[in-house]
C-alpha positions, 0 to 999 in steps of 0.5 A: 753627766748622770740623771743621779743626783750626789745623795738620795733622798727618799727612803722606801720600806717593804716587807716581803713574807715567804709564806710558803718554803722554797717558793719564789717571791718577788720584790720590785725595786722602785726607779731611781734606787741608789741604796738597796738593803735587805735582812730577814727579820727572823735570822734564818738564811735567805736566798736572793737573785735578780733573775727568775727561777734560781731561788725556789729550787735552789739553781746556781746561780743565786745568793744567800743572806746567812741568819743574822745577815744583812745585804748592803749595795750603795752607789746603784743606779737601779730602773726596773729590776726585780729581787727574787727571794726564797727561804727555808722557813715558812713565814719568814718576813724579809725586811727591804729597804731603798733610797731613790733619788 
């Protein structure tokens, strides 16, 4: 039987500001997330991985939310992982959101 309930129930916001281009920034992703989306509130292309070091200097492999784009995961079962991310755009301010149960 999972340790999830059906539903999660408290949300999370976090803004991550990508101060400096193509630096690597990080976002912990509170325990227990089952919902995890991202944009970036300017509409310029972002780049996300879940490992270090593939961002900053774009090294495959890493993934890229495209100006106006938004990253949706549902049904996770997330403990402890961290969300890497980099723009090309100083100042860029990368809008996170999660569900825990």
């Amino acid at each position: 039987m999972s340790t999830f309930p059906r539903y999660a129930a408290t949300p999370t916001t976090a803004n991550v500001t990508l101060t400096v281009v193509d630096t690597e920034y990080t976002y912990t992703i509170p325990e227990k997330t089952t919902k995890l989306k991202f944009q970036n509130r300017s509409n310029n292309t972002i780049r996300y991985a879940f490992v270090t070091a593939k961002v900053a200097t774009p090294t495959a492999p890493y993934f890229t939310v495209k100006a106006t784009g938004l990253y949706y995961e549902d049904n996770l079962k997330l403990f402890g992982k961290i969300l890497y991310l980099a723009g090309t755009n100083a100042g860029d301010v990368v809008e996170i959101e999660t569900w825990q149960v």
